[in-house]
C-alpha positions in Angstrom: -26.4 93.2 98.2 -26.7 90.7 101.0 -27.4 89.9 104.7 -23.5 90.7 105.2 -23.8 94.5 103.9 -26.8 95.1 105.0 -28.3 92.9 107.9 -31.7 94.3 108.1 -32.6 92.3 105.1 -33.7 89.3 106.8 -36.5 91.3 109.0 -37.6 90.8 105.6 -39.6 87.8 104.3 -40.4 86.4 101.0 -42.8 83.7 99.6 -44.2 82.2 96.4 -48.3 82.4 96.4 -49.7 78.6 97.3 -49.5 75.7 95.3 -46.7 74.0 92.9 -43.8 76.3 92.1 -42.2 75.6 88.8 -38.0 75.4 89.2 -37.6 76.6 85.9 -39.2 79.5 86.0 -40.6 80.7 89.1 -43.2 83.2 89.7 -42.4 86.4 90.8 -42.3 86.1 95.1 -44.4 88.5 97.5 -42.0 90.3 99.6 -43.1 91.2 103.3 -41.7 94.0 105.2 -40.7 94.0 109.1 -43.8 96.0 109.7 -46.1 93.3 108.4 -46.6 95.5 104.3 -46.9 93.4 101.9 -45.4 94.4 98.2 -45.6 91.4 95.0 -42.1 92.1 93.3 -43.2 93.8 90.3 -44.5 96.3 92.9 -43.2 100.2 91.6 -43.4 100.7 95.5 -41.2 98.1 96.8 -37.8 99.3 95.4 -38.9 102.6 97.9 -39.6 100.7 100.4 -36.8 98.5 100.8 -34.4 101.6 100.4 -36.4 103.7 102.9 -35.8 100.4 105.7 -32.5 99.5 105.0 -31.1 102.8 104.8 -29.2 102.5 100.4 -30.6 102.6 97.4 -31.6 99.3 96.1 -32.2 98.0 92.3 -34.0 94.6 92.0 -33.0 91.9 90.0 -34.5 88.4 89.8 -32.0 85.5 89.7 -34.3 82.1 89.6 -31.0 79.7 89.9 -31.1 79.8 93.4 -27.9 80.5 95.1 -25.3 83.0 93.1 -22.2 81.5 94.7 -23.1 77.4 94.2 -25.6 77.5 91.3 -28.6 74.8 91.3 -27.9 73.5 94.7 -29.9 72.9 98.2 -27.9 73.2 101.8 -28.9 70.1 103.9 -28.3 70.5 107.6 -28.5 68.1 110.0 -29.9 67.9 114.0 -27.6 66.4 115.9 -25.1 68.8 114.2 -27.2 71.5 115.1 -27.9 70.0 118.6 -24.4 69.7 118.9 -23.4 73.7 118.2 -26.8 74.2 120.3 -24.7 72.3 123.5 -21.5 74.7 123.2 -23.7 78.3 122.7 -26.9 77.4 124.2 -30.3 77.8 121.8 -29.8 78.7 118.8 -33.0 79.1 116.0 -32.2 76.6 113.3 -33.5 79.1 110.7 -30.1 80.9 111.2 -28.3 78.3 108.8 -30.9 79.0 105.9 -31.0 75.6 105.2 -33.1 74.3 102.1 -33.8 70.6 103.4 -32.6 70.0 107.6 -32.6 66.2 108.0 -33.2 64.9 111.9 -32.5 61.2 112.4 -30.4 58.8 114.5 -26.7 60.5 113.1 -23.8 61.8 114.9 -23.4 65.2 114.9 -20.9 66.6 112.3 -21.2 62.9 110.0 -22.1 65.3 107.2 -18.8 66.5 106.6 -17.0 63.3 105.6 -19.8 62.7 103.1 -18.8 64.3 100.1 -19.2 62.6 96.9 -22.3 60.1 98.1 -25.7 60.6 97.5 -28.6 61.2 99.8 -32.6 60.3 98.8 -34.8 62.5 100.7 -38.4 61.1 99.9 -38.9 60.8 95.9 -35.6 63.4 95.5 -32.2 61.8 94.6 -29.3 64.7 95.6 -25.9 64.1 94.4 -23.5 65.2 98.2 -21.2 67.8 96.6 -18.7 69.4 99.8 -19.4 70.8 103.7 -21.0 73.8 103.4 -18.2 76.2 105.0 -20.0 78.9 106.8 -19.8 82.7 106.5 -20.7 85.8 108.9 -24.4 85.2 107.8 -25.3 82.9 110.7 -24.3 84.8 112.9 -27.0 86.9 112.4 -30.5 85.9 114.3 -33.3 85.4 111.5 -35.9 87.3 113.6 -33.9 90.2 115.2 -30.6 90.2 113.1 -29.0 90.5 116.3 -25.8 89.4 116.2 -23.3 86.5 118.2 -20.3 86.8 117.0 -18.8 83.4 119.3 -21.5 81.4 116.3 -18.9 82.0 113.5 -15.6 81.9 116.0 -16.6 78.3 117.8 -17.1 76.9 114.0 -13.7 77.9 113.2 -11.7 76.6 116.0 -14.3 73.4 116.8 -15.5 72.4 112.9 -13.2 74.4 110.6 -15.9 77.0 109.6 -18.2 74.1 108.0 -22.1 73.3 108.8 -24.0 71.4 106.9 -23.2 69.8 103.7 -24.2 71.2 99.6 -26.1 69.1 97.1 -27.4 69.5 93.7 -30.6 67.6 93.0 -30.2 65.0 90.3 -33.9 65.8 88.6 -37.1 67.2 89.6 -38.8 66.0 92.8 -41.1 66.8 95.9 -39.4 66.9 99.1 -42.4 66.7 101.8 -42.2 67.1 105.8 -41.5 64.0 107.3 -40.3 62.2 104.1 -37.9 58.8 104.1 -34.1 59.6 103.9 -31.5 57.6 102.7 -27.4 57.8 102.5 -25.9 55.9 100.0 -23.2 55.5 97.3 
C-alpha cells in the first residue's frame, strides 16, 4: 500500500531512535500516529492501529532497500527548481517531493534534468546522477494535511514533462550533513 491508495498514510510519521543508523541493516523505526501515539514496529498494537486510521486492513512488512520502484537510490531536489514551481502555484512545502538530499545553491531552476549520467559529491558522499525523477500523484498530496492540488501534478506535465528532481545511487557509504560542500562533476 502507498500514499496513492491510501493518502492518510502520511499523517503518519516514522523515525529511527538517535544516533548512527546502519544501511545494511536498519533498526526497526518508531512509527507515530496523527494523534501524537507512538508504536516501535514490532508493536502487536500498531498493525490495529494503522487499520483502525486508515480505514483497510494492513499487514507489515519491512523492506530495508529503501525505495521498491528504484532500489538503493536517494532523490536529490533542488531550490531554485522548487522556487521555480513555487512561482507558478504559489507556496508549496518542500517536504511534498519526499526528497532524501534537497541541494540549494547558485543553479537554474530545472538544470537537474539534463544531468543524467554525471556525478554529484555532496560533502564526503560520491552519488553516481542516474535520470530525472518523473513525478507521480504523490506530490500532490500536502505532507501535513494530505490535502490535495491537483494543478501540482498537471503544471509538471505540460511545463517540465512530469519530472522534479533527479535519482542517484550512492557510490559507497558516507555522511551527508546539513550544510555540507556540493559538487557536479563528470
Amino acid at each position: 500500500m502507498t500514499v496513492r491508495q491510501c493518502p492518510r498514510m502520511l499523517l503518519w510519521s516514522a523515525r529511527y531512535g538517535d544516533g548512527e543508523v546502519p544501511l545494511d541493516d536498519p533498526p526497526a523505526p518508531m512509527l507515530t500516529a496523527p494523534d501524537g501515539r507512538a508504536f516501535m514496529w514490532d508493536d502487536p498494537d500498531l498493525p490495529a492501529a494503522l487499520a483502525g486510521d486508515l480505514g483497510r486492513e494492513v499487514t507489515l512488512r519491512r523492506d530495508p532497500q529503501l525505495m521498491q520502484d528504484l532500489p538503493r537510490s536517494l532523490l536529490i531536489t533542488f531550490g531554485a527548481s522548487h522556487r521555480d514551481v513555487e512561482a507558478a502555484l504559489g507556496p508549496l512545502d518542500p517536504l511534498r517531493w519526499r526528497t532524501n538530499v534537497h541541494v540549494e545553491g547558485e543553479l537554474p531552476a530545472f538544470a537537474e534534468v539534463s544531468w543524467e549520467g554525471r556525478r554529484l559529491r555532496v560533502g564526503e558522499a560520491e552519488l553516481e546522477l542516474l535520470h530525472p525523477c518523473e513525478r507521480c500523484v504523490i506530490p500532490t498530496r500536502d505532507p501535513g494535511t494530505a490535502a490535495r492540488k491537483p494543478e501540482l501534478l498537471r503544471w509538471l506535465h505540460h511545463e517540465r514533462s512530469t519530472l522534479f528532481g533527479i535519482n542517484a545511487r550512492p557510490l559507497g557509504h558516507a555522511e551527508i550533513r546539513v550544510g555540507a560542500d556540493v559538487e557536479l562533476y563528470a
